[in-house]
C-alpha positions in Angstrom: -12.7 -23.2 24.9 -12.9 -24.7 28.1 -14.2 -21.6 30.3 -12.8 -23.7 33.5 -9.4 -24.5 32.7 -9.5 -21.0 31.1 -10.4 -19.5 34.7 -8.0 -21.4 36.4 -5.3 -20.5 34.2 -6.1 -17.1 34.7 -6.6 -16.7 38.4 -3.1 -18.2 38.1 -1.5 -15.4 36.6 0.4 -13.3 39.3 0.8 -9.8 37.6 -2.2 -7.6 37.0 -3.3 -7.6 33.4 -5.4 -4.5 31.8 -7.3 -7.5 30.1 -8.4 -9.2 32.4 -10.9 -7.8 35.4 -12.0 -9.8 38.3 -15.9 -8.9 40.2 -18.1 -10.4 42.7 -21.7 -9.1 41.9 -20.9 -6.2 40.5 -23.1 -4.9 37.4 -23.6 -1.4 36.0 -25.6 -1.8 32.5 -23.5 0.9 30.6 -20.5 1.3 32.5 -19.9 -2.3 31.9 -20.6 -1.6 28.0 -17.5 0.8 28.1 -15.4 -1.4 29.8 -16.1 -4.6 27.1 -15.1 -1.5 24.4 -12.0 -0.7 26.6 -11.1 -4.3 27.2 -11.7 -5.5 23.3 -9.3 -2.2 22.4 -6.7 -3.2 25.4 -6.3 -7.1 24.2 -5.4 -5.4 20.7 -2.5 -3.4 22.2 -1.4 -6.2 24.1 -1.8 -8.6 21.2 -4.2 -10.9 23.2 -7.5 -13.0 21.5 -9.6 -12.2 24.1 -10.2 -10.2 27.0 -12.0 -11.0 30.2 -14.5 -9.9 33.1 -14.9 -13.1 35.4 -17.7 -12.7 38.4 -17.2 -14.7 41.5 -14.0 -13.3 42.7 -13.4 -11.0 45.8 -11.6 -8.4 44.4 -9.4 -7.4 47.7 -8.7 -11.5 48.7 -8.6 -12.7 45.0 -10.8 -16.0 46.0 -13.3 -17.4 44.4 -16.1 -16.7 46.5 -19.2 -17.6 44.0 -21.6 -15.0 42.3 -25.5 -13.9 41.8 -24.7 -12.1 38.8 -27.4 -12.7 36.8 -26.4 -12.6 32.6 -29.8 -13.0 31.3 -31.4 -9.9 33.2 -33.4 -7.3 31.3 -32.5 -4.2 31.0 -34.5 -1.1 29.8 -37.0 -3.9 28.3 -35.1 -5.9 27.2 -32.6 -8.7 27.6 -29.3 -7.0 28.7 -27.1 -9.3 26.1 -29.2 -7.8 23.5 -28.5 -4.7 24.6 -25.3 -4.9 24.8 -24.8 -6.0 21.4 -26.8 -3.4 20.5 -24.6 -0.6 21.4 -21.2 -2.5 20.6 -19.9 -1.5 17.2 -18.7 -3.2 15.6 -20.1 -6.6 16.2 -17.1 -8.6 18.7 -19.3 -11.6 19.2 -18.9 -11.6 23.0 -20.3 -14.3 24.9 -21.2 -15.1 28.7 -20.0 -18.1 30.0 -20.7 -20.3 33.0 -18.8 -22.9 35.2 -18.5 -23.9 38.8 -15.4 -24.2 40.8 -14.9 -25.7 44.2 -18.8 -25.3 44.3 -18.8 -21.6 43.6 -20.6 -20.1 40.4 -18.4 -18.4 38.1 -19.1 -15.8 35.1 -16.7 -15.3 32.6 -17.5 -12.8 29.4 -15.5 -13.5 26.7 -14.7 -10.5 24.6 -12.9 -11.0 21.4 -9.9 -8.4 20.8 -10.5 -5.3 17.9 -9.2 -6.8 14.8 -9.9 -4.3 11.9 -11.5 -1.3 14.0 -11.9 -0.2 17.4 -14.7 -1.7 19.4 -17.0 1.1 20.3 -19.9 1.1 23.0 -22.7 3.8 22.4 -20.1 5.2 19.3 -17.1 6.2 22.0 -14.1 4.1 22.6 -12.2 3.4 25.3 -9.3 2.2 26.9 -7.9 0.5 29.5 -4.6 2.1 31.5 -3.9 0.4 34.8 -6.7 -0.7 36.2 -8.7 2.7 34.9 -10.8 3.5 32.0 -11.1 6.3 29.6 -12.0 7.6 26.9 -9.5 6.7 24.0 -9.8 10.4 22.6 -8.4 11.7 26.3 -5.2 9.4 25.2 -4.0 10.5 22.1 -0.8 8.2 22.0 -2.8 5.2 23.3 -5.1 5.7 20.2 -2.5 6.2 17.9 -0.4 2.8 19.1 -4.2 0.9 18.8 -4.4 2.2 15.2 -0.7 1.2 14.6 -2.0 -2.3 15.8 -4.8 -2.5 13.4 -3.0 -1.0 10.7 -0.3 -4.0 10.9 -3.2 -6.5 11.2 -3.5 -5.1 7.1 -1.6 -5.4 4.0 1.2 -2.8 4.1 4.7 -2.3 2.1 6.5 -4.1 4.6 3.9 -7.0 4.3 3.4 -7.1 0.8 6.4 -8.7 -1.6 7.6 -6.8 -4.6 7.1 -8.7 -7.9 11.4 -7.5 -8.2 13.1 -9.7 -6.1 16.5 -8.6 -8.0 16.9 -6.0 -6.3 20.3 -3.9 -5.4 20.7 -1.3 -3.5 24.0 1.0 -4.4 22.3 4.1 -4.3 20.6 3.8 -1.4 24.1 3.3 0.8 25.7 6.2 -1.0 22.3 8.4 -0.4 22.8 7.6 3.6 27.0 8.6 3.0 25.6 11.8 1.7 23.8 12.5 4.9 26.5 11.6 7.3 24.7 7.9 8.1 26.8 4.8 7.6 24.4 2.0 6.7 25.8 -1.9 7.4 25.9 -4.2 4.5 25.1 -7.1 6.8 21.9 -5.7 8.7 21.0 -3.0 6.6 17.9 -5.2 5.2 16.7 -5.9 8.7 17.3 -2.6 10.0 15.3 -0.9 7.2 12.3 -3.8 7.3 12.7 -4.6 3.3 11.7 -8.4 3.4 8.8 -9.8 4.4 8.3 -12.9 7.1 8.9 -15.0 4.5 12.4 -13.6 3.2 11.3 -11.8 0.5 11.8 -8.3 -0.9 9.1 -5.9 0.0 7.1 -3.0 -1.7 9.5 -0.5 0.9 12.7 -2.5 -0.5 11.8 -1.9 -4.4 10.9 2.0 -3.6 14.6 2.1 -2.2 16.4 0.0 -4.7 18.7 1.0 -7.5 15.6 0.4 -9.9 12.7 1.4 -8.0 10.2 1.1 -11.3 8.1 3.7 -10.0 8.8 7.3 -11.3 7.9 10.6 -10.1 6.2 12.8 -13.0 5.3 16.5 -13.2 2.6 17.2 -16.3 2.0 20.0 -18.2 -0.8 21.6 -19.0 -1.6 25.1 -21.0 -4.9 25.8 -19.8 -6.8 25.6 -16.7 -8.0 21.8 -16.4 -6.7 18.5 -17.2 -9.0 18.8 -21.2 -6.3 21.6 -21.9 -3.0 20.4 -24.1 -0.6 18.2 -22.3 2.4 20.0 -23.7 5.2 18.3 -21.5 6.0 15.4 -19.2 8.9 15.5 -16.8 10.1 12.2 -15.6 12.4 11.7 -12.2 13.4 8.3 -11.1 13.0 4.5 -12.0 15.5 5.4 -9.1 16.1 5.4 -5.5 13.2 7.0 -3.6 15.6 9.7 -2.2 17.7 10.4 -5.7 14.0 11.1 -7.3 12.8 12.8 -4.7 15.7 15.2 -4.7 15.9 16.0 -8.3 11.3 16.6 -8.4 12.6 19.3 -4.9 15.4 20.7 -7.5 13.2 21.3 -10.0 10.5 22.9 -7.9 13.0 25.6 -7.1 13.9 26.4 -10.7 10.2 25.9 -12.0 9.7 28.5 -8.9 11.9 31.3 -10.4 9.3 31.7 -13.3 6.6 33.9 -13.6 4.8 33.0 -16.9 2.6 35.3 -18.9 -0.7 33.2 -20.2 -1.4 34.7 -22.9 2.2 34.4 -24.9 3.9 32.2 -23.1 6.9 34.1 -22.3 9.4 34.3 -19.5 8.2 37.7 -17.7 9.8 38.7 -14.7 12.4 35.8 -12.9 12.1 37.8 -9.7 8.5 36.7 -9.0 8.1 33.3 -7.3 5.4 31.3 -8.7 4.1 29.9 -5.4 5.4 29.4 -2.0 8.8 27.4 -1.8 8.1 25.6 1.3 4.7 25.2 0.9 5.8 23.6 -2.2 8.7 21.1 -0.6 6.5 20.5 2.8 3.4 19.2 0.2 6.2 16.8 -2.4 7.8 15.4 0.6 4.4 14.6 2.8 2.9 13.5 -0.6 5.3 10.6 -1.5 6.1 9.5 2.3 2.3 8.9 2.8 1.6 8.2 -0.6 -0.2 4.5 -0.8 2.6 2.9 -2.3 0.9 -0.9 -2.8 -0.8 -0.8 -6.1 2.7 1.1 -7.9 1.0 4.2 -8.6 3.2 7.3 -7.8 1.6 10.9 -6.6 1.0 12.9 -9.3 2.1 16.1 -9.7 0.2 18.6 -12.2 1.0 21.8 -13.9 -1.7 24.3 -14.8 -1.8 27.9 -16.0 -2.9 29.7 -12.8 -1.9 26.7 -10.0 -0.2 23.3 -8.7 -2.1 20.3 -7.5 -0.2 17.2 -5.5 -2.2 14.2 -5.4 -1.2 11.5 -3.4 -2.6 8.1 -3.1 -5.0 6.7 -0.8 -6.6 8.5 2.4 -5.6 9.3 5.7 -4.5 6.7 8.0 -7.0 5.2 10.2 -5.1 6.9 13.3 -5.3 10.3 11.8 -8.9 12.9 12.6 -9.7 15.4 10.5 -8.9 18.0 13.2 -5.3 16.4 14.2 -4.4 16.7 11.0 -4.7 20.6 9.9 -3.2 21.0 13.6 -0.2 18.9 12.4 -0.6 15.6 14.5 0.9 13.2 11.7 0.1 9.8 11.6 2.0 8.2 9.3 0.6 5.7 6.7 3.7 4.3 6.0 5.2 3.8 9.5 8.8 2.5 8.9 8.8 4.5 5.3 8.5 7.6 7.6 10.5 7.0 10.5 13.7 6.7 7.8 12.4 10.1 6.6 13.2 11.1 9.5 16.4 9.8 10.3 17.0 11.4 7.0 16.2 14.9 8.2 14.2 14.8 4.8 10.7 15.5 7.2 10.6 16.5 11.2 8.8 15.8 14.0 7.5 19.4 15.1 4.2 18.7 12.7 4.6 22.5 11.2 4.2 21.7 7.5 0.4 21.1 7.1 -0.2 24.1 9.5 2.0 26.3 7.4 0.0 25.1 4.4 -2.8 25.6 5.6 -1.7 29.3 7.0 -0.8 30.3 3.6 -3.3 28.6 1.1 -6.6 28.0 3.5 -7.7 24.7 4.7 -9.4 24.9 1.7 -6.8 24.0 -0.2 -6.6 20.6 0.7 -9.4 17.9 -1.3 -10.1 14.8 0.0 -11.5 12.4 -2.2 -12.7 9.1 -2.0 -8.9 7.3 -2.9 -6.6 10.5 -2.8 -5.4 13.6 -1.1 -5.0 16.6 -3.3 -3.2 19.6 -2.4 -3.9 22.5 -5.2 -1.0 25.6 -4.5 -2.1 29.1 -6.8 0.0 30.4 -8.7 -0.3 33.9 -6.8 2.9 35.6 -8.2 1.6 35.2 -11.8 0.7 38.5 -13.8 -0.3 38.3 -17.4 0.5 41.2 -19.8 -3.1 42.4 -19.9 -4.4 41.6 -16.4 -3.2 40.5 -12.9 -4.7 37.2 -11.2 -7.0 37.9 -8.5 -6.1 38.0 -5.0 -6.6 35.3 -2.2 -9.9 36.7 -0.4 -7.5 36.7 2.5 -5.2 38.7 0.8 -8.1 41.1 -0.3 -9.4 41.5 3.2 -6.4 42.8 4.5 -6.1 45.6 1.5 -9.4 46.3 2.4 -8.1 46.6 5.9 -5.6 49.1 5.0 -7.9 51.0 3.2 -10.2 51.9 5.7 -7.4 52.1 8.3 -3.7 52.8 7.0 -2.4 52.8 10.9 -4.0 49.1 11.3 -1.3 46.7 12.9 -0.4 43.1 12.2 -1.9 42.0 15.9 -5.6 43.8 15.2 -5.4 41.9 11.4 -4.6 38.6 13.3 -7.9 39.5 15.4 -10.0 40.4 12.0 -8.9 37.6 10.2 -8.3 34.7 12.6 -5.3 33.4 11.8 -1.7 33.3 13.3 0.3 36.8 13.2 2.8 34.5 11.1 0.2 34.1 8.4 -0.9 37.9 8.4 3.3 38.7 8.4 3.5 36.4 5.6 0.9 37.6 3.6 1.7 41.0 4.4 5.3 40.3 2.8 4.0 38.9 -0.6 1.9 41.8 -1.2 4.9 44.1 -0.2 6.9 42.0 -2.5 4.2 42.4 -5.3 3.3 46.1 -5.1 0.3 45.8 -4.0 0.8 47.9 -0.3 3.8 50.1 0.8 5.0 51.1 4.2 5.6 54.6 4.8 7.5 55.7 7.3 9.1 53.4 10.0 7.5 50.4 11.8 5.8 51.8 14.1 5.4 55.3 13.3 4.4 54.9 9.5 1.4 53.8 8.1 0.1 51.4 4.7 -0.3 52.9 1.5 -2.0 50.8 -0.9 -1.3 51.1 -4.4 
């Protein structure tokens, strides 16, 4: 690189840039750290190489006017380029670089964008907005379009080519007619992103094509664990996506109107959903839309005695915290996959479906393990002939409640239990439904009676 020209062509630039920062002397140890962090994040988002501090320019007159900043000081000991290295995660290989111009001393540091994670300083990031700083958690949409970055910088199935490159696509036009969306033979592939750079069909395009290869399967099993019998396999697809999808959701509501007795096997009572119907369609849509679609292996979907788990591949997306998640901030891992979700009304924006998950089952619910998501939904309508299945300890608290106080309301058991009044109204409803409690009397005059 040749730091002069480099200057030159950048004290050219008429616009300000959120990459690029012009100083005179100015040096604060760890302020500066957070703004190499913020500046390595910034060039990201603004698909730069590098990013750039250069000393020697007044900042109000924008002439060079020379510098004493000194790059080799010590700081706290030691050098302050060790330092800074120090505290940078992960390693950017920044450098500090020196020329003259016109006579004046110049200082440029060189800071290589983020390529595969953000550039931290002292293990928080940061941004740059304007000609501000901040900390990239305070910017939740600025974090989640620097992730997007990243994430593109990676193998994904728009990126990667399908090893079908015959594919057709009938079903997928009369899928969109069904839904009221007229999709145009001529730009259909560019609008829906299924070729790659080079002209071939993607991962995306074989998941949407009349022959996808890829089915979705629901096993199962008699017992409680996967060293039980496999008695059955149900298969839906080598198809379109959407057709596949739609026939799993079909059967999920007839599977749902059976309440099976484990001991002989036999249809008991029809009336008596098995689990939570859209718990159940919230969990099969989120599982295959964010599913890690790149090595062909499907979620799986598995069938025991006393519950459901959903497994779908691979792990959050780099975007996506813990805590935004449960709270329903979605980042998806398949970005273009899910945005035609969208436009197919077959998931929303409001973010509701983890939290009403996780309302009804327990955070618990969810596993995350080391290459997979897994979703386990209990099968709390189910009564055997000899026994009943126990209650969720939610579900046993608030008997409890009702025990000790018959007159209790829904808004002192959302106080006890810490959870939304929804959640205590639906939990409240399947034990109604279940005969476990009764209300006597009216709404507000009457009382529990638990049976």
């Amino acid at each position: 690189m040749d730091i002069k020209q480099t200057v030159l062509e950048l004290f050219a630039l008429k616009d300000k840039h959120e990459w690029l920062i012009f100083k005179e002397n100015w040096f604060q140890p760890d302020t500066l750290g957070e703004q190499v962090s913020a500046l390595s994040n910034t060039a990201t988002i603004h698909d730069r190489q590098y990013a750039y501090i250069i000393w020697g320019v007044n900042v109000r007159s924008h002439r060079i006017v020379g510098t004493t900043f000194n790059q080799y000081c010590e700081y706290n000991g030691e050098p302050y380029q060790n330092y800074l290295t120090r505290n940078l995660s992960p390693n950017i290989n920044f450098s500090f670089e020196e020329t003259k111009i016109s006579g004046k001393r110049v200082v440029v540091l060189v800071i290589p964008a983020a390529v595969e994670l953000p550039t931290s300083f002292k293990e928080q990031r940061f941004i740059r907005v304007g000609a501000s700083k901040y900390n990239l958690k305070a910017l939740p949409k600025k974090e989640i379009e620097l992730f997007r970055k990243l994430y593109k910088r990676t193998e994904t199935i728009e990126t990667v080519p399908s090893k079908y490159q015959e594919l057709t696509f009938q079903k997928l036009f009369s899928y969109f007619g069904s839904k009221g969306i007229v999709l145009s033979p001529k730009t259909f592939i560019k609008t829906l992103e299924l070729k790659t750079a080079d002209g071939k069909f993607n991962i995306m395009a074989q998941l949407l094509s009349d022959n996808s290869h890829i089915p979705l399967r629901v096993f199962f099993f008699d017992g409680k664990t996967k060293d039980s019998n496999l008695f059955s396999i149900r298969e839906f697809g080598n198809d379109c996506l959407f057709y596949s999808l739609e026939l799993l959701l079909r059967y999920g509501d007839m599977l749902n109107l059976r309440q099976t007795d484990e001991a002989n096997k036999i249809i008991e009572r029809k009336e008596v959903p098995l689990f939570d119907n859209k718990a159940f369609r919230e969990a099969i849509i989120n599982a295959v839309q964010h599913n890690d679609w790149l090595e062909g292996a499907e979620p799986m979907i598995s069938v025991f005695s006393d519950r459901i788990e959903i497994l779908s591949r691979g792990i959050l997306a780099p975007a996506q915290t813990m805590e935004g998640f449960f709270m329903g901030e979605s980042v998806p891992v398949n970005e273009k996959l899910s945005e035609i979700f969208l436009h197919l009304h077959l998931s929303e924006r409001s973010g509701r479906g983890v939290p009403r998950i996780a309302e009804m089952y327990g955070k618990e619910a969810y596993s995350f393990r080391e290459n997979a998501i897994v979703l386990t939904i209990p099968f709390e309508g189910i009564k055997t002939v000899s026994d009943k299945k126990p209650l969720s300890l939610r579900r046993q608290k608030i008997i409890s409640e009702m025990k000790n106080n018959p007159n209790i309301t829904t808004a002192e058991l959302h106080n006890i239990l810490g959870v939304s009044e929804t959640a205590v109204d639906n939990n409240i409803s399947f034990l109604r439904e279940n005969k476990y409690i009764e209300r006597v009397g009216s709404k507000k005059a009457g009382y529990w009676k638990v049976l």
